[in-house]
C-alpha positions as CSV (number, residue, x, y, z in Angstrom):
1,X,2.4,-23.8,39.3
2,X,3.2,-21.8,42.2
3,X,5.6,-18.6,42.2
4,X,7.4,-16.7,44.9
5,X,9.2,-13.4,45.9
6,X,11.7,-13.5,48.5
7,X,14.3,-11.5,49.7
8,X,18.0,-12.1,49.1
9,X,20.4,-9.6,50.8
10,X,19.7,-6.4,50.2
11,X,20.3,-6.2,46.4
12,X,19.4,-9.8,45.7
13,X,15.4,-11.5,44.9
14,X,14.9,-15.2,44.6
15,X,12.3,-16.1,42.1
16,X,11.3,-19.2,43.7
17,X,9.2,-21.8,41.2
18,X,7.3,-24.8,41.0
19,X,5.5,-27.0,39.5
20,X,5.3,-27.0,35.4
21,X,6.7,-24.0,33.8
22,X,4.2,-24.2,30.3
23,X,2.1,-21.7,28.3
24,X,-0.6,-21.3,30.9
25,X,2.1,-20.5,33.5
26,X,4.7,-18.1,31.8
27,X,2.9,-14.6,32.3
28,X,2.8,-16.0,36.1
29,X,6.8,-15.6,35.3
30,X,6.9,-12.5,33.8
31,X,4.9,-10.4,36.2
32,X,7.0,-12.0,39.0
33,X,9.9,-11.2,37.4
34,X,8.6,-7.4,37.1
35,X,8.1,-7.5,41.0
36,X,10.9,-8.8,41.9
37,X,12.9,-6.2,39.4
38,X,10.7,-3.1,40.6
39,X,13.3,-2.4,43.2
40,X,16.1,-0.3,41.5
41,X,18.7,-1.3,43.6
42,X,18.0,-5.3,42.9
43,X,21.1,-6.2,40.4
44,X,20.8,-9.9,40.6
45,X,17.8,-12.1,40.3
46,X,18.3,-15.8,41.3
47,X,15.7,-17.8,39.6
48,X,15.0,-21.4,41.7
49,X,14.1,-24.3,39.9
50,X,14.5,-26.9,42.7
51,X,11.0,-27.7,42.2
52,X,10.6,-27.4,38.7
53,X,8.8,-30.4,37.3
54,X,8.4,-29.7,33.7
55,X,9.5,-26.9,31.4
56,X,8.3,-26.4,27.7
57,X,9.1,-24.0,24.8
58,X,6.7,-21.4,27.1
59,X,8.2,-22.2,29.5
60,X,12.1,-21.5,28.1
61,X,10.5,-17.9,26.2
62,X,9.3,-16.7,30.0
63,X,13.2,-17.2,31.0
64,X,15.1,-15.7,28.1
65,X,12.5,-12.3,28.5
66,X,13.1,-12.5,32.4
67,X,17.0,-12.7,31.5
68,X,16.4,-9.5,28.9
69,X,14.4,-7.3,31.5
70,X,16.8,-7.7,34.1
71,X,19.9,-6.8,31.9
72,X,17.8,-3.7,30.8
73,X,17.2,-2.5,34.6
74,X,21.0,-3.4,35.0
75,X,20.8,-6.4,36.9
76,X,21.5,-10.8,36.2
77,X,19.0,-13.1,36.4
78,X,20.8,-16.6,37.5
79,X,18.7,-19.6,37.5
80,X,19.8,-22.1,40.3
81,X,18.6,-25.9,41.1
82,X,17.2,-27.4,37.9
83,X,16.1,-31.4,38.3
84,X,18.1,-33.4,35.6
85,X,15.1,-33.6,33.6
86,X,14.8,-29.6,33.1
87,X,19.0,-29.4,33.2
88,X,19.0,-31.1,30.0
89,X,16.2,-29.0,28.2
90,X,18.0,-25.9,29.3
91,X,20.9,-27.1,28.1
92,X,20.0,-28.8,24.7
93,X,18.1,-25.3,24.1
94,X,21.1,-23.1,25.2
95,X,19.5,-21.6,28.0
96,X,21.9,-23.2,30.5
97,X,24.8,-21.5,28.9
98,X,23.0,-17.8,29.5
99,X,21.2,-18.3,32.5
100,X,23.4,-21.1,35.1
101,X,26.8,-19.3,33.5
């Protein structure tokens, strides 16, 4: 697993991740989540999951709590990119619906 923080414009982070989203890795999530929401004048939060191998129940918890945080600091959390594969987990779990719009 292997998560990153970059810069969008000026009121936009990119959660960039990799690898298998599971148990082991969802904290990993959440505390770059809270880095990437520290700035209070981020207001949208685009999650990539171009390179998102696997995703489990974890996995689909770390999302949904990102999704909450950023609504509470006033900002949306998008998740972009998901391989087939992880498209149809999000959306047989609903998770496509509240996160990809």
């Amino acid at each position: 697993m292997h998560i990153s923080v970059t810069g969008g414009d000026s009121d936009t982070r990119v959660l960039v991740v990799a690898g298998e989203l599971d148990m082991a890795a969802a904290p990993h999530v959440h505390t770059a989540a809270a880095t990437a929401l520290r700035d209070d004048h981020v207001r949208r939060l685009v999650i990539d999951f171009a390179d998102v191998t696997f995703l489990d129940c974890a996995g689909i918890a770390a999302l949904l709590e990102v999704s909450r945080r950023a609504r509470a600091r006033g900002a949306d959390a998008v998740l972009v990119h998901p391989r087939p594969l992880v498209q149809r987990v999000l959306e047989a779990t609903g998770v496509a619906e509240r996160l990809m719009g």
